[in-house]
C-alpha positions in Angstrom: -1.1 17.9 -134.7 -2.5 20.4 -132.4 -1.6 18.0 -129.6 1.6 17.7 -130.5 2.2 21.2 -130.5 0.8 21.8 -127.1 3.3 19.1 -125.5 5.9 20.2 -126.7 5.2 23.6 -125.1 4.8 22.1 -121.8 8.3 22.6 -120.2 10.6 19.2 -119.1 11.9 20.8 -115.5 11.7 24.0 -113.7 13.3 27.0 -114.5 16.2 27.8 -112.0 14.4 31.3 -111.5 11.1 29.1 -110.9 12.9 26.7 -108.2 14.8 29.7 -106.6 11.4 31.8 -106.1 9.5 27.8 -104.4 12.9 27.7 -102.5 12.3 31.1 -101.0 8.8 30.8 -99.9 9.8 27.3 -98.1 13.1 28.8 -96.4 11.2 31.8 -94.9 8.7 29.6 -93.2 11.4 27.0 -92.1 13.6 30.4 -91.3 11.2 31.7 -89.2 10.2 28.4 -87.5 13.6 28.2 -86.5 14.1 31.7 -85.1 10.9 31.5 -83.1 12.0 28.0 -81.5 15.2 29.6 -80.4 13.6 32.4 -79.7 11.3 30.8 -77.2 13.9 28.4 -76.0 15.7 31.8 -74.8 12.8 33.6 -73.7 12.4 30.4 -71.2 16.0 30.9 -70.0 15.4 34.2 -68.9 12.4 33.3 -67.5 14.0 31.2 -65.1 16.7 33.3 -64.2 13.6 35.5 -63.2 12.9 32.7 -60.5 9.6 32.3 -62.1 8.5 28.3 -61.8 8.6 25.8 -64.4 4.6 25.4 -64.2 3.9 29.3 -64.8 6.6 29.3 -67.4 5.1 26.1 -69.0 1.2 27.9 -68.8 2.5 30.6 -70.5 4.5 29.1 -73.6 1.7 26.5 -74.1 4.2 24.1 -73.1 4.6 20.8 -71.3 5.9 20.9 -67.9 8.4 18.4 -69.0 9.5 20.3 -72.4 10.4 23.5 -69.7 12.1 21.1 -67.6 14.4 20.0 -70.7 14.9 23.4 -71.6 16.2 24.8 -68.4 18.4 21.8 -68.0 20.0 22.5 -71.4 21.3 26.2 -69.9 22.5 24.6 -66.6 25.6 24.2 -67.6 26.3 27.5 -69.2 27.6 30.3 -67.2 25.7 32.5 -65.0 24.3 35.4 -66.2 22.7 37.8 -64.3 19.1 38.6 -64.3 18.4 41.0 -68.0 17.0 44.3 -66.9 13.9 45.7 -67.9 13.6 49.0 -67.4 12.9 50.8 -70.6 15.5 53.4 -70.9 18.3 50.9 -71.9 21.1 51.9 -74.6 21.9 48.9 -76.7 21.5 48.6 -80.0 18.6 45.3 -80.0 16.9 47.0 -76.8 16.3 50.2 -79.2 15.4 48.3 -82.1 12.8 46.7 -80.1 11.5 49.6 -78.7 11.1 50.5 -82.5 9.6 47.9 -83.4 7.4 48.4 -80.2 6.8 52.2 -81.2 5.9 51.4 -85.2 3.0 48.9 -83.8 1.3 51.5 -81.8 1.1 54.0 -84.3 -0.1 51.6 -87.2 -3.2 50.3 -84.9 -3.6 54.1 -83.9 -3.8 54.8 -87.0 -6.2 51.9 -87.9 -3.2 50.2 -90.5 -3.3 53.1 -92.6 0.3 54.3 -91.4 3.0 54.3 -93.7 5.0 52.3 -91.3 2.5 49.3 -91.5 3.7 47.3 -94.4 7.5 47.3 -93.0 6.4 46.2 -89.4 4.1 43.4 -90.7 7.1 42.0 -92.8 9.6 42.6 -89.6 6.8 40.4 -87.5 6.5 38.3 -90.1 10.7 37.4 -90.6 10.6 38.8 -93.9 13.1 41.5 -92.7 15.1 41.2 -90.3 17.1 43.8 -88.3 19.9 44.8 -90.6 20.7 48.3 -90.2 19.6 49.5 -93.4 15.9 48.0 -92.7 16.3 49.9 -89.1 17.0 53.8 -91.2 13.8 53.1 -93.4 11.6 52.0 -90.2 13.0 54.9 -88.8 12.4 56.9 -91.8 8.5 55.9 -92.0 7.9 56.1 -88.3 9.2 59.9 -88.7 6.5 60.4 -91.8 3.7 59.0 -90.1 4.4 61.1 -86.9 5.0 63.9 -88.7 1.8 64.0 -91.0 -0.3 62.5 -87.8 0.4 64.9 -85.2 -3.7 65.0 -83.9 -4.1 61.6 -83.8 -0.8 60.5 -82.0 0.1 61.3 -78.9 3.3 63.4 -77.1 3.9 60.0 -75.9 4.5 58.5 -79.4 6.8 61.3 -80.2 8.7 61.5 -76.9 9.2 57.5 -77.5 10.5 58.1 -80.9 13.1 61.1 -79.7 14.6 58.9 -77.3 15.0 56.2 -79.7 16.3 58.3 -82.1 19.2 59.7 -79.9 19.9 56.4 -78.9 20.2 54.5 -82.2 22.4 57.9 -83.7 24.8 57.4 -80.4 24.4 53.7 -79.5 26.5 52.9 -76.5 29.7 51.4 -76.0 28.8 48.7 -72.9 28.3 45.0 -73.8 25.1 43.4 -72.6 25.3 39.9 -71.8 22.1 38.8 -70.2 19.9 38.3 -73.2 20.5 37.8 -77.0 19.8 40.3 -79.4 16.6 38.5 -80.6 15.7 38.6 -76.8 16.6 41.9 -76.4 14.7 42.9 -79.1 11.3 41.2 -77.6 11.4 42.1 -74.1 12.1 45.9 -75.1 9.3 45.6 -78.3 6.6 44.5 -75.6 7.5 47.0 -72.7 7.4 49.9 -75.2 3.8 48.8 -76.2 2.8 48.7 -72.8 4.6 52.1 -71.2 2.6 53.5 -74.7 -0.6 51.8 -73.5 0.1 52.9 -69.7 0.5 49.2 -68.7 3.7 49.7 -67.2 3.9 46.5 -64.8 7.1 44.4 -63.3 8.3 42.0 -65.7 9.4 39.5 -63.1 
């Protein structure tokens, strides 16, 4: 009897709350699959119009000499672009964003992970957020707390980072960039904010 009752408590199919939540788990690690293989195929475009050679571009991506080769051929075709600039003091919206993203980083390992900016930039690396514009204000908002309760153990630089991106993000500018998508955009400027912060300040190219 008692085995009886325990099968029928065992449950014929999946709840559609149960399936959506297995669902989710899977998409996020096809989604960001996906986004970093574009991502990279990009990155490998603007590598090129760099002039950097398919054999440093293939050492660096872990790649296959071959696999470059077939990238760069894909993008032969498409229209010129110039070469995206680097400098750091660049007004679009992804270039801040990244800068953001770059600026968040170095204050949680300053701060050894304890800053309340940590959690958000870990899900943002992770593609668990991505760069809507209400995720950018509450970045924005925890980078602000942790500067402002840190003051000793930042540095001017950190702050003077952050008042720049600030202005920008409040007044983004009107121009259109065209050398670089936005997920680009978004890398390049992350990793050069890390570095200017760490005083590796280097030529991209």
């Amino acid at each position: 009897m008692a085995g009886e009752e325990s099968a029928r408590r065992i449950p014929e199919t999946l709840t559609e709350e149960q399936a959506g939540r297995i669902f989710a788990g899977m998409n996020e690690v096809i989604r960001a699959g996906e986004e970093m293989r574009t991502l990279r195929a990009e990155m490998i475009k603007v590598l090129a119009g760099f002039g950097w050679t398919q054999e440093r571009i293939a050492q660096l991506t872990d790649m296959s000499q071959p696999a470059v080769s077939k990238q760069i051929a894909k993008h032969r075709t498409d229209e010129p672009q110039p070469p995206m600039e680097v400098s750091l003091d660049q007004r679009d919206t992804p270039w801040l964003e990244g800068r953001l993203r770059g600026l968040a980083e170095e204050i949680s390992e300053t701060l050894d992970e304890t800053a309340h900016c940590t959690r958000y930039v870990d899900a943002l690396t992770r593609g668990k957020k991505q760069f809507t514009p209400q995720n950018v204000d509450e970045l924005r908002r925890l980078v602000e707390e942790d500067l402002r309760l840190h003051r000793a153990k930042l540095s001017g630089g950190h702050q003077a980072a952050y008042d720049e991106i600030s202005r920008g993000l409040d007044l983004p500018s009107k121009v259109t960039i065209t050398a670089g998508s936005a997920s680009v955009r978004r890398s390049v400027a992350h990793q050069i904010q890390r570095d200017h912060l760490r005083g590796r300040v280097e030529p991209f190219s």
